[in-house]
KOLTORTI-717876 format. One record per residue (C-alpha): residue number from 1; residue in one letter; x, y, z. Coordinates in steps of 0.02 Angstrom, whole numbers. Layout:
// KOLTORTI-717876
 num residuo     xx     yy     zz
 NUM       a      X      Y      Z
...
//
This chain:
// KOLTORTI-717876
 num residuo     xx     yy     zz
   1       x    554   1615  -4137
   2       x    632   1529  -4007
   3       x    577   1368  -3904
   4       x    511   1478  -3757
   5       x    408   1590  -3864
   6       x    336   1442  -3975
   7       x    266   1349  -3830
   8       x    182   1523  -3768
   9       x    131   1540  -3934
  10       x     38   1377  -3935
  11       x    -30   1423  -3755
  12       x   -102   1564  -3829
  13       x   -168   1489  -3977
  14       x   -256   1328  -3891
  15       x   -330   1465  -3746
  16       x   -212   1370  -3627
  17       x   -196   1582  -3599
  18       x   -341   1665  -3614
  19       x   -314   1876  -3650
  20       x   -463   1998  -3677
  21       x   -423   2058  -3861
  22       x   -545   2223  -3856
  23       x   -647   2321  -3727
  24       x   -807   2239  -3766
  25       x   -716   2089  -3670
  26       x   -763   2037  -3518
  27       x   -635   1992  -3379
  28       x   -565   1823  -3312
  29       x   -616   1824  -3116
  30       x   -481   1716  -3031
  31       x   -504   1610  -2859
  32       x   -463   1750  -2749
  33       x   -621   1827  -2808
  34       x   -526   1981  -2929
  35       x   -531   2016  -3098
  36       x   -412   1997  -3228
  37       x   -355   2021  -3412
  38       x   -272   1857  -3425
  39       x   -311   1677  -3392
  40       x   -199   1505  -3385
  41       x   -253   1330  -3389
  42       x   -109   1257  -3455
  43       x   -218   1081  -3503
  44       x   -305   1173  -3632
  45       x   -167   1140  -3749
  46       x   -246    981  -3773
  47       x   -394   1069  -3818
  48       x   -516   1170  -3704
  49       x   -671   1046  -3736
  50       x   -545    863  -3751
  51       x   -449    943  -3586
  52       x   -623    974  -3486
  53       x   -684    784  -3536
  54       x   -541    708  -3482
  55       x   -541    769  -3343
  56       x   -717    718  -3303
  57       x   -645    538  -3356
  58       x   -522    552  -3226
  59       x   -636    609  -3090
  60       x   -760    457  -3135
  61       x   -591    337  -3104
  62       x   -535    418  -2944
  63       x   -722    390  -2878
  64       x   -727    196  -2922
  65       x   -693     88  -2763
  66       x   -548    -14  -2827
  67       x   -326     11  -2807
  68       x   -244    136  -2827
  69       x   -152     40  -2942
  70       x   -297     17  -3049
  71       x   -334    177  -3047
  72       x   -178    246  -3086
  73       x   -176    102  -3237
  74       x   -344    189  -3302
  75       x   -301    371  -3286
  76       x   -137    343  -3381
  77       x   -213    264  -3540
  78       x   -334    410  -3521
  79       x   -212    538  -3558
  80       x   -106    444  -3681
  81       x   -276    404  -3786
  82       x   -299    614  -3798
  83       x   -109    639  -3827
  84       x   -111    510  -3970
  85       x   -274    602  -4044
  86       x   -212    780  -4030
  87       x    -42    830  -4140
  88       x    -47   1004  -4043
  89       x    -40    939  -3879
  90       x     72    815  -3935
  91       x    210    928  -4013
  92       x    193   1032  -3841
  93       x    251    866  -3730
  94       x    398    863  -3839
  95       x    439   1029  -3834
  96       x    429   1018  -3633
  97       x    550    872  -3671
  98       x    655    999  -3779
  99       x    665   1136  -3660
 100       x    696    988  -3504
 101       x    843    898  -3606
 102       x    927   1057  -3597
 103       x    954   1065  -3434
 104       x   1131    990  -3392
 105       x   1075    844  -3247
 106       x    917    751  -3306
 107       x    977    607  -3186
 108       x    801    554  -3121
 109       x    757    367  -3120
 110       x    571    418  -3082
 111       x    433    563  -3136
 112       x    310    623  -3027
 113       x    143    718  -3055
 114       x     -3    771  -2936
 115       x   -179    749  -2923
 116       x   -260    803  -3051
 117       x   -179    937  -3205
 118       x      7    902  -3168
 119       x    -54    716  -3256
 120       x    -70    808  -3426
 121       x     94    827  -3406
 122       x    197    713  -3312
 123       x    115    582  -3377
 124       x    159    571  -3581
 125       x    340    659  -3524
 126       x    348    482  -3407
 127       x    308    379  -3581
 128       x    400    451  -3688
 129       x    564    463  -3574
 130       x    544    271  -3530
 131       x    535    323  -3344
 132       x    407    246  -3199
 133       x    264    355  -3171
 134       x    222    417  -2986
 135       x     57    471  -2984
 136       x     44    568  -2799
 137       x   -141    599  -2733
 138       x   -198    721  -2625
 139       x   -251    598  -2490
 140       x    -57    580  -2460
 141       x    -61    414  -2552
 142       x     53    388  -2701
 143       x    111    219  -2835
 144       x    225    214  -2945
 145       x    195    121  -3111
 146       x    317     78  -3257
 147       x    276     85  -3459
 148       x    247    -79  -3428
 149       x    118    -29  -3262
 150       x    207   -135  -3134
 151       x    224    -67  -2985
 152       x    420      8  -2932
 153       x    482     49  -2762
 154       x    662     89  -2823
 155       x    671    270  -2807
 156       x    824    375  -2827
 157       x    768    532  -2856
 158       x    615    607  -2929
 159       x    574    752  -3040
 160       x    403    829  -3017
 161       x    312    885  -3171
 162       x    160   1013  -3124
 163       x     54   1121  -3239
 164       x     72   1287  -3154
 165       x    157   1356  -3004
 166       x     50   1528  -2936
 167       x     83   1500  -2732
 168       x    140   1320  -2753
 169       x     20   1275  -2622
 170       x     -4   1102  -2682
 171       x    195   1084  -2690
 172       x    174   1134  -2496
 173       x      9   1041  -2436
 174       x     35    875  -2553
 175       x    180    846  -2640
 176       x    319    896  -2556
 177       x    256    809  -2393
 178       x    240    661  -2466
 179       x    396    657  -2563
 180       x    477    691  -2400
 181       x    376    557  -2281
 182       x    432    415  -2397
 183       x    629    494  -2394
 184       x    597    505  -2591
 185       x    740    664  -2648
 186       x    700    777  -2759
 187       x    798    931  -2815
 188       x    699    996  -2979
 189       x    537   1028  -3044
 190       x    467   1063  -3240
 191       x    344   1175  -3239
 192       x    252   1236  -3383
 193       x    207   1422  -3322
 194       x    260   1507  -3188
 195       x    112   1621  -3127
 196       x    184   1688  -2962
 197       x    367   1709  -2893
 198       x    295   1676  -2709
 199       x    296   1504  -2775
 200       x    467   1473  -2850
 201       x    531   1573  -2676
 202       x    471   1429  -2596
 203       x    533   1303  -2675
 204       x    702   1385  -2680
 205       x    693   1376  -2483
 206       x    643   1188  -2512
 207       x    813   1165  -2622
 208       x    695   1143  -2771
 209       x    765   1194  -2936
 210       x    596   1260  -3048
 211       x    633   1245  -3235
 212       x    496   1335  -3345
 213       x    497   1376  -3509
 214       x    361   1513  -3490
 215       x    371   1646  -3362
 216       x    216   1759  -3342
 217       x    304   1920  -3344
 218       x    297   2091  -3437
 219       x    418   2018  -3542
 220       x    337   1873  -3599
 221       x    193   1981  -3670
 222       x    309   2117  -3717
 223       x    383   1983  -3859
 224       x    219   1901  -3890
 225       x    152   2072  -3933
 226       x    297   2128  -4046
 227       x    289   1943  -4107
 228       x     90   1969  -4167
 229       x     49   1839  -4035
 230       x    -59   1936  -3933
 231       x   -135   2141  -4006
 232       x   -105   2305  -3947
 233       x   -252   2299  -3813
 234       x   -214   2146  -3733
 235       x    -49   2196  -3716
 236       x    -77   2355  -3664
 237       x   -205   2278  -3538
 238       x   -107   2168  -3462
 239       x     53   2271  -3415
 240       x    -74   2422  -3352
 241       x   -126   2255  -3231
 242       x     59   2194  -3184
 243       x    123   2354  -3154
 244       x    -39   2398  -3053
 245       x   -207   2285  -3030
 246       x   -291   2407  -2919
 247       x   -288   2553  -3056
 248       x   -317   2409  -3179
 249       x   -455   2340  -3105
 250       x   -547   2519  -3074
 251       x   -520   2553  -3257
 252       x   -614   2370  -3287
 253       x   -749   2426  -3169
 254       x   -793   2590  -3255
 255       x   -799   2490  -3421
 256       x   -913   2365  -3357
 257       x  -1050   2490  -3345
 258       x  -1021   2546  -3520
 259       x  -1036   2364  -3584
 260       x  -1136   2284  -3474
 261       x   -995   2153  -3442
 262       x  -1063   2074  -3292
 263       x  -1237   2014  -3368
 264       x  -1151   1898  -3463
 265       x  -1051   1791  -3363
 266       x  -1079   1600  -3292
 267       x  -1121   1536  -3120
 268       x   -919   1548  -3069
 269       x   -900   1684  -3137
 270       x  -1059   1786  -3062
 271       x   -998   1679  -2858
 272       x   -843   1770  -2882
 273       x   -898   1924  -2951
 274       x  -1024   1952  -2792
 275       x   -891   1907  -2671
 276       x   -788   2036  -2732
 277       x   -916   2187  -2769
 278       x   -999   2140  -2594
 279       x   -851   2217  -2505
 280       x   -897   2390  -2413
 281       x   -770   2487  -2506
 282       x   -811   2425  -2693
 283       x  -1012   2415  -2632
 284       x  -1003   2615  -2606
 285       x   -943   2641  -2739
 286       x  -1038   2526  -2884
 287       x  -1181   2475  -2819
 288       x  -1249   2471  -2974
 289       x  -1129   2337  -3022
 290       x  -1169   2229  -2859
 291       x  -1363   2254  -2917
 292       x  -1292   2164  -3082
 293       x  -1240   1997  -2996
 294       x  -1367   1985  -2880
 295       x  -1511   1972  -3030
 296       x  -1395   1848  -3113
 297       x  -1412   1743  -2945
 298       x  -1599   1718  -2982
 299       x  -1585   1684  -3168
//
């Protein structure tokens, strides 16, 4: 199995990618208010219920009144607490540092990450390279903090660590702007999945090289299947939704009522669910679906 395929593997196997394994299933309903047979939250690989309380850490230190700089200080030992703690996140940063090393310029004096996932990343990749830290917020502030958390204004040129690229929206809106307003260059970015080639388009037209070991293609799940890594349904599943999520998601629809997949879902969930089933053209024709959601708004 090669490098590629082990850190999917581990993605997989931490629920960093969630897959419905069987019919009974029920669907992942993304941010655009759709549902899907596939979910990524690449931080899980530190574990889905570690991940989810560091994070909560991280929102209690970006709420204290106090520096950046002592924020930043905080939220680092945060994440290098839960990467010291968990041997499968741990052997994922140094397979990102694997796959990175390969690449034949790795001449960056300085690593950046955004506000909030790209941390899991960019973060213990900063340590364990011996490279300053610059954490970039969404306020347009930014600091940059060495292993030794004093503060560097010596930049040369950065490399931008993210979790995920789908639109690279935050790349436009945050981090690129910023990057750009303080005359910092940058010319690559590690990314651990690639959800959407909209994104890397984008940064292509930016002169942003995007390095990922983990594509989300047909292909990826076309090895992960033949590798045992995923079964015959999700896989099945999920290239019925690449090649078409329209037909896929009628097909998910129908089974719903069979199932009763809808009365089961949480408060996200159910928001996004309604949103979608409220339009006129799905309304017509499963109201009976839409009836669903609505009861699960009063429960």
């Amino acid at each position: 199995m090669n490098l590629e395929m082990r850190i999917f593997q581990r993605l997989v196997e931490s629920d960093a990618i969630q897959v419905r394994r069987e019919p009974q299933d029920k669907a992942y309903w993304y941010t655009s208010s759709q549902p899907g047979p596939f979910y990524v939250n690449t931080q899980y690989l530190a574990g889905k219920e570690a991940s989810n309380m560091c994070l909560s850490k991280i929102n209690q230190i970006l709420s204290i009144n106090t520096s950046l700089e002592d924020r930043a200080i905080q939220i680092k030992q945060v994440i290098i607490d839960l990467f010291n703690s968990n041997n499968q996140y741990k052997e994922s940063i140094y397979s990102l540092i694997e796959f990175l090393e390969r690449s034949a310029n790795n001449q960056e004096n300085i690593i950046s990450g955004g506000e909030r996932r790209d941390w899991f990343f960019s973060i213990p990749i900063a340590v364990i390279l011996n490279k300053p830290h610059m954490f970039l917020m969404k306020d347009g502030t930014h600091t940059t903090l060495d292993n030794e958390n004093r503060i560097i204004n010596n930049v040369e040129a950065v490399l931008h660590i993210a979790d995920i690229i789908n639109s690279a929206s935050s790349y436009k809106k945050y981090w690129i702007p910023i990057l750009e307003k303080n005359n910092y260059p940058i010319s690559r970015t590690l990314v651990v999945a690639l959800r959407n080639y909209d994104g890397k388009k984008h940064l292509l037209d930016n002169n942003i090289e995007l390095l990922t070991p983990v594509e989300i293609t047909e292909g990826i799940f076309d090895s992960a299947y033949k590798q045992g890594i995923i079964n015959q349904f999700a896989y099945k599943e999920i290239i019925n939704y690449l090649s078409s999520p329209e037909e896929w998601i009628t097909v998910y629809l129908d089974s719903c009522k069979k199932y009763n997949l809808l009365s089961n879902i949480d408060e996200m969930e159910n928001k996004r669910a309604y949103q979608f089933l409220s339009n006129p053209k799905i309304k017509n024709k499963y109201p009976d679906l839409l009836d669903v959601v609505e009861k699960n708004i009063g429960r």
